[in-house]
ZAMAR-190508 format. One record per residue (C-alpha): x, y, z. Coordinates in Angstrom, 3 decimals. Layout:
# ZAMAR-190508
<site east="X" north="Y" up="Z"/>
...
//
This chain:
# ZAMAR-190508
<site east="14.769" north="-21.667" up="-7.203"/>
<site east="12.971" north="-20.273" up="-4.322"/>
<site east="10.349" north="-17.263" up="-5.301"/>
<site east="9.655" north="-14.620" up="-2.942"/>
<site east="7.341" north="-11.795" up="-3.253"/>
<site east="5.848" north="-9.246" up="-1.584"/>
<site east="1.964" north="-7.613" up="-1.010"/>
<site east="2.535" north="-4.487" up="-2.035"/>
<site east="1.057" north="-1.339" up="0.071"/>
<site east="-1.947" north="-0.570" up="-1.896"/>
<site east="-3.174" north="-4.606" up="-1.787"/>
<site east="-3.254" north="-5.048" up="2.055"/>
<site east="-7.241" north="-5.601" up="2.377"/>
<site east="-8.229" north="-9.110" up="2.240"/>
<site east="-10.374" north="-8.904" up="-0.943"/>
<site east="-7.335" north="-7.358" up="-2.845"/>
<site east="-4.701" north="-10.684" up="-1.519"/>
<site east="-5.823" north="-13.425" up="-4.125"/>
<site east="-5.636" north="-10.829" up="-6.941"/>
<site east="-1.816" north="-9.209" up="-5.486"/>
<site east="-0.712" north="-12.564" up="-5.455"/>
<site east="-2.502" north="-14.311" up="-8.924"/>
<site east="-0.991" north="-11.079" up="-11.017"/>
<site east="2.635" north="-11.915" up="-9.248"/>
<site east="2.242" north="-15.440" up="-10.351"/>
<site east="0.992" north="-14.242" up="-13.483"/>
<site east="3.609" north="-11.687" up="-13.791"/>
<site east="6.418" north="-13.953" up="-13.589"/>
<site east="5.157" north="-16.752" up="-15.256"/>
<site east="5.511" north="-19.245" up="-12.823"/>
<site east="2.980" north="-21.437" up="-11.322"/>
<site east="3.037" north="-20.310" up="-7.766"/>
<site east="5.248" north="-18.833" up="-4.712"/>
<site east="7.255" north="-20.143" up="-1.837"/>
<site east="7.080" north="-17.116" up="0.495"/>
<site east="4.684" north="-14.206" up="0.095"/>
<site east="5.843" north="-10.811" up="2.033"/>
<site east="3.882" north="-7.785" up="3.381"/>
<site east="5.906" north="-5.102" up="1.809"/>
<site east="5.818" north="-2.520" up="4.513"/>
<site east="3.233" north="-2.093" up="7.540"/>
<site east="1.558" north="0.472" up="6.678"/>
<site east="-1.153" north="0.314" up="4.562"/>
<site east="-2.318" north="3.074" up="1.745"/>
<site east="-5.820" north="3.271" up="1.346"/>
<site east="-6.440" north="1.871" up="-2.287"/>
<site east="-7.600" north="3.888" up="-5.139"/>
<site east="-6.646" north="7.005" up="-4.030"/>
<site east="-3.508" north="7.905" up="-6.875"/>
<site east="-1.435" north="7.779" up="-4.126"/>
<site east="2.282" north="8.892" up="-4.828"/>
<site east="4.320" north="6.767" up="-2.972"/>
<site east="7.346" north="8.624" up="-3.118"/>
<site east="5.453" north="11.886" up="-1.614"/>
<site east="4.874" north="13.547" up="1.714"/>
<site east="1.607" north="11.702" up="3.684"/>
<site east="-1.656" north="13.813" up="3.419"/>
<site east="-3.283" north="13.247" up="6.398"/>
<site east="-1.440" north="14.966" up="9.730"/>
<site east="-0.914" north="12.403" up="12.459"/>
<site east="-3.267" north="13.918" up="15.487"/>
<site east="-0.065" north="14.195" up="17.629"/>
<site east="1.677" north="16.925" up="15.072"/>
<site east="1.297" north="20.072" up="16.027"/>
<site east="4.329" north="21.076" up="13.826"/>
<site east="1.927" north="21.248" up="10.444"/>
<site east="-1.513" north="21.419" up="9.768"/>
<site east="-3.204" north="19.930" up="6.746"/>
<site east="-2.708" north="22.951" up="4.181"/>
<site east="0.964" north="22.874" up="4.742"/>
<site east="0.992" north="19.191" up="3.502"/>
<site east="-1.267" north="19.799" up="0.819"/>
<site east="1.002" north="22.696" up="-0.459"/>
<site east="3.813" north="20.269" up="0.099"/>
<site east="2.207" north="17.924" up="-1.942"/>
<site east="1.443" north="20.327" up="-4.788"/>
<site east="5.117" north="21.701" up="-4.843"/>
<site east="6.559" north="18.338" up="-5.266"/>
<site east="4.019" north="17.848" up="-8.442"/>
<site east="5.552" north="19.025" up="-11.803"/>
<site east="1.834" north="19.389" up="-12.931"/>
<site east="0.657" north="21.209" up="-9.683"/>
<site east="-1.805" north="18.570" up="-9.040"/>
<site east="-2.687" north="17.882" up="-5.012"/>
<site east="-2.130" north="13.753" up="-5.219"/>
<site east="1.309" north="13.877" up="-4.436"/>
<site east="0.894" north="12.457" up="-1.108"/>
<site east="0.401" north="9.002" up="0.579"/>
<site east="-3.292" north="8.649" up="2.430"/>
<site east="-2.937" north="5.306" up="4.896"/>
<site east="-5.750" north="2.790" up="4.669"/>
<site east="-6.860" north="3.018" up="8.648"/>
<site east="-9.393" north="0.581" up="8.063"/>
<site east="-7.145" north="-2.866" up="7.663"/>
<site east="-4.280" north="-4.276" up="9.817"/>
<site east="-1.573" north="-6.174" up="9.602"/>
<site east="-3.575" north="-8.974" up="10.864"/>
<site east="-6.516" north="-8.772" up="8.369"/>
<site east="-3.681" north="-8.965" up="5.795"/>
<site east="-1.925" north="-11.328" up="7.202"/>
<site east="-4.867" north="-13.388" up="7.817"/>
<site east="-6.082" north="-13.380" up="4.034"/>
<site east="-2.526" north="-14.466" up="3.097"/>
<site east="-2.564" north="-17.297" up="5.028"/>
<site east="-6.111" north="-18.008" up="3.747"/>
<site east="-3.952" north="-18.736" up="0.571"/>
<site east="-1.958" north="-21.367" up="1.652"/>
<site east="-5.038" north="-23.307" up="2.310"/>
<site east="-6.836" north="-23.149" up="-0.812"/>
//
């Protein structure tokens, strides 16, 4: 049995690794895993309720198609509840590399 897993999106800065990859282990009861995986490159910022089925809520600077209320309303429409957190806000402070980095950090501990 090979065991494969994946960072998720919310879990790419290098404090969160060890504690993605402990609850997998934990989660499916085995004792450890043959290939970790980032799940996608881009990171979402952690803590922020992010919905990661909705529209993103920060405007890339090179869209001049919306502005920020039109994603905001976006966001609230797709909300049964009305609420505004039905968007994705990316985590512009970690890379691929930091992640990367702190998963391979893993493999030698």
């Amino acid at each position: 049995l090979f065991v494969t897993s994946k960072i998720f999106n919310d879990s790419h800065r290098p404090e969160q690794v060890r504690a993605s990859a402990e609850k997998t282990i934990a989660d499916l009861g085995v004792g450890y895993l043959d290939m970790m995986l980032i799940h996608w490159p881009d990171a979402f910022k952690p803590g922020m309720d992010n919905d990661f089925y909705g529209p993103v809520c920060e405007i890339n600077a090179h869209d001049t198609t919306r502005d920020a209320k039109d994603v905001v309303k976006e966001a609230a429409e797709s909300q049964e509840d009305g609420k505004q957190s039905g968007c994705v806000t990316f985590d512009e402070e970690v890379t691929m590399e930091d992640t990367w980095q702190a998963m391979e950090k893993l493999v030698d501990d």
